[in-house]
Each structure stands twice: as C-alpha cells, then as structure tokens.
C-alpha positions as a LaTeX table, in Angstrom:
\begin{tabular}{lrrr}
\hline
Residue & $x$ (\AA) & $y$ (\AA) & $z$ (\AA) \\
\hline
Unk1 & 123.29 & 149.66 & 73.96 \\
Unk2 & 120.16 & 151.69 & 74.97 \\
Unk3 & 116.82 & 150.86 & 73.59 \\
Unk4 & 115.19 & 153.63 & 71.71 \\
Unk5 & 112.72 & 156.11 & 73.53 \\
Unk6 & 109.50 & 154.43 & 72.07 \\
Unk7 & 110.37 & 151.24 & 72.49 \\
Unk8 & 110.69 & 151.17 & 76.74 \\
Unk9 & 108.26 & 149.08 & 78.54 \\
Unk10 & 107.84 & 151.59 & 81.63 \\
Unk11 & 106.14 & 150.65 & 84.15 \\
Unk12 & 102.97 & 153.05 & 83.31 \\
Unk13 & 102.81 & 150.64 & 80.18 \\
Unk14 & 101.78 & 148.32 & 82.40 \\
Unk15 & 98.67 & 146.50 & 84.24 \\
Unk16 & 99.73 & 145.88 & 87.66 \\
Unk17 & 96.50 & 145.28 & 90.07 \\
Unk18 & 94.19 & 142.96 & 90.30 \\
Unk19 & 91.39 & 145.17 & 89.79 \\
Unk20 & 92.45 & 146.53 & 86.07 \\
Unk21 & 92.61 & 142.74 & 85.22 \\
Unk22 & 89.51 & 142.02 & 86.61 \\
Unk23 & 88.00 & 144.92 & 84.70 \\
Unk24 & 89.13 & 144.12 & 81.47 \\
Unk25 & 87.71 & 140.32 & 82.10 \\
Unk26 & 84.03 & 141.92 & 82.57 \\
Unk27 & 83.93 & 144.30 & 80.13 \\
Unk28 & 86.71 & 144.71 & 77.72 \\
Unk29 & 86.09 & 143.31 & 74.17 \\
Unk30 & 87.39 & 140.06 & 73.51 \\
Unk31 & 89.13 & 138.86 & 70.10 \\
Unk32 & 90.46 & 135.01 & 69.86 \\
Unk33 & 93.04 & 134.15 & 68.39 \\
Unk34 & 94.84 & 130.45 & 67.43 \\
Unk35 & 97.16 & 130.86 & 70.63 \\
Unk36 & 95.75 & 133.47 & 72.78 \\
Unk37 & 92.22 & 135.50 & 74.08 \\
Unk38 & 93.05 & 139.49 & 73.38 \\
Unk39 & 90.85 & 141.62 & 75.98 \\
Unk40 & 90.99 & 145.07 & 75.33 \\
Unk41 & 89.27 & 148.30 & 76.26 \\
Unk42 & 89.64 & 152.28 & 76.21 \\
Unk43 & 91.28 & 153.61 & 79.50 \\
Unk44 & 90.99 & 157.13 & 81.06 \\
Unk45 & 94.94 & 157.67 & 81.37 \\
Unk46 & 95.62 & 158.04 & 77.95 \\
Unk47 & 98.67 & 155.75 & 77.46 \\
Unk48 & 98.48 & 151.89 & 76.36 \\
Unk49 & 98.95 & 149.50 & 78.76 \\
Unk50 & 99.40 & 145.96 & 78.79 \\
Unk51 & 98.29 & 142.86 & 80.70 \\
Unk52 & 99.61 & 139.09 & 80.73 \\
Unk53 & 98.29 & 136.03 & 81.94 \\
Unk54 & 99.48 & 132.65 & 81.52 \\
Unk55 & 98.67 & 129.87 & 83.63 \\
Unk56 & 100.25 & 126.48 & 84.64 \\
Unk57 & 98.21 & 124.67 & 82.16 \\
Unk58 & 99.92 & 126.54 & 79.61 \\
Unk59 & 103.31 & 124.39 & 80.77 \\
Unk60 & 106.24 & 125.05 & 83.53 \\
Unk61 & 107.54 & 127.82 & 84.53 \\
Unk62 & 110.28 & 128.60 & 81.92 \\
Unk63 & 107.81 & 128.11 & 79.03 \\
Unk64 & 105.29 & 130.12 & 81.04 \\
Unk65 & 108.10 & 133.19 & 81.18 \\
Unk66 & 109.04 & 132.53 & 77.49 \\
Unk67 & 105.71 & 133.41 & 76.41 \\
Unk68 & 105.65 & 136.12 & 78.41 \\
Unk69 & 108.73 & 137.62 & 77.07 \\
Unk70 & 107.69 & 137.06 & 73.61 \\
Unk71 & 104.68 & 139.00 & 74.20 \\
Unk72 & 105.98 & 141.64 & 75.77 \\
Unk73 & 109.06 & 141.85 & 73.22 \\
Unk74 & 105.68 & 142.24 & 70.57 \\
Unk75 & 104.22 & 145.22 & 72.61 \\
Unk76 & 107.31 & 146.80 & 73.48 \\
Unk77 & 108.28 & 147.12 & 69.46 \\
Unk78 & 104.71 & 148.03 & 68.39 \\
Unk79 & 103.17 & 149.62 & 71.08 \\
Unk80 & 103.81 & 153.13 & 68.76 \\
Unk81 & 101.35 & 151.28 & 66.26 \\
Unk82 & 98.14 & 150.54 & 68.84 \\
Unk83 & 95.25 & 152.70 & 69.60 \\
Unk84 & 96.52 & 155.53 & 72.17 \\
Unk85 & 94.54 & 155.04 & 75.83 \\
Unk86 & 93.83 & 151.11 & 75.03 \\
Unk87 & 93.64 & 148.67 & 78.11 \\
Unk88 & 95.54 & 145.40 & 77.03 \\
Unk89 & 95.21 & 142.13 & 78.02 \\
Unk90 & 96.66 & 138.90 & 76.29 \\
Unk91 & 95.37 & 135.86 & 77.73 \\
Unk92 & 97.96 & 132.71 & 76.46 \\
Unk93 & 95.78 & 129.49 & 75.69 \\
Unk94 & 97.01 & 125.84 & 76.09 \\
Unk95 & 97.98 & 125.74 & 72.35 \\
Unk96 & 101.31 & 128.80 & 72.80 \\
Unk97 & 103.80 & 126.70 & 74.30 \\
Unk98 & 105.46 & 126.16 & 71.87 \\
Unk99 & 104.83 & 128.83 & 69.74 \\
Unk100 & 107.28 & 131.92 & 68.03 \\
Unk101 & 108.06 & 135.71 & 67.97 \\
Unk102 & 107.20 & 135.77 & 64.58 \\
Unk103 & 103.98 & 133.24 & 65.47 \\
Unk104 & 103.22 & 136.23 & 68.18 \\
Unk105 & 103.66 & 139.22 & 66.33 \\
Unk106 & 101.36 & 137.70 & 63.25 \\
Unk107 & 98.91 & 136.35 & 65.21 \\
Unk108 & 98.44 & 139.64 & 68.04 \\
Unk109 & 99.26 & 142.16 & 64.88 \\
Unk110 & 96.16 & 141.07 & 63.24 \\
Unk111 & 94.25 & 140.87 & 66.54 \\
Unk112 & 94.98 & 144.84 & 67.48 \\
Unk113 & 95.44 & 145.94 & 64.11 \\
Unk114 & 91.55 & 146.47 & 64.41 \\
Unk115 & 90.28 & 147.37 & 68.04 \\
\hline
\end{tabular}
C-alpha cells in the first residue's frame, strides 16, 4: 500500500532545528485554539513545513507521541489545502490529551483555514 504523492510527510515538510522553532516563537503569528497554540509564518523555501511541540505536562510519553501522530496524520492529509511557503508550528496545550483526529482536524482546520 503506498501513500499517494501529496500526501508524504518528507522530510523538507519538516522543522528540524532549533533555530526555525525559535523563530517562529518570536515572530510568527499566533492563533489559539481549545487544545493547542498555532504559530505560523511565511518562509523563503517555498514549501510548508511543520513544527510540533508537546511537553511532559501535556502527559507521558505515549500520549505525548499520540498527539503527535494525530497532528501530523492532519498535516500530512491537508497539507495540499494550506498556504504554499507557510512556517508551521502547533504547540499542544495541557487540555489535548485526550483529545481526537476528528477533535484535531476541526479544531487546526479552522485555525489555518485563515493564515
């Protein structure tokens, strides 16, 4: 089973360093949402890209990967749908451990419907 050619999560998809994180938390534009903190600014490479953070207070570690998973699941099936050259960065709050893929894709869909 291969996964179509627009729904890949390469690894140019992706922020990887410190310093694009650290970026985005200075100067990207910030939307909240019931579960999360969306950062998000234009980037000079031209392809969307996508940060997570989610830290211990969110819960252990396999909640902390389930949340990551579910958010990535959300950007890997509508990344076709956001703003081309966007900087991403989800930020989960206390309040997504428990939460859905349908709760994610509702909840970040409205958030980046409008950057």
């Amino acid at each position: 089973m291969s996964v179509a050619g627009t729904e890949k999560f390469p690894k140019s998809a992706r922020l990887r360093k410190r310093p694009q994180f650290l970026r985005l938390s200075r100067s990207g534009k910030k939307n909240h949402t019931p579960n999360f903190v969306v950062l998000y600014e234009k980037n000079d490479c031209g392809e969307t890209r996508l940060g997570i953070t989610v830290s211990g207070k969110v819960g252990n570690a396999v909640i902390r990967n389930r949340i990551k998973r579910l958010v990535r699941e959300f950007f890997r099936r509508r990344r076709h749908e956001l703003a081309p050259g966007l900087d991403i960065l989800i930020i989960a709050k206390k309040t997504a451990s428990g939460i859905s893929l349908a709760s994610v894709e509702n909840e970040l869909g409205k958030s980046l419907g409008k950057p």
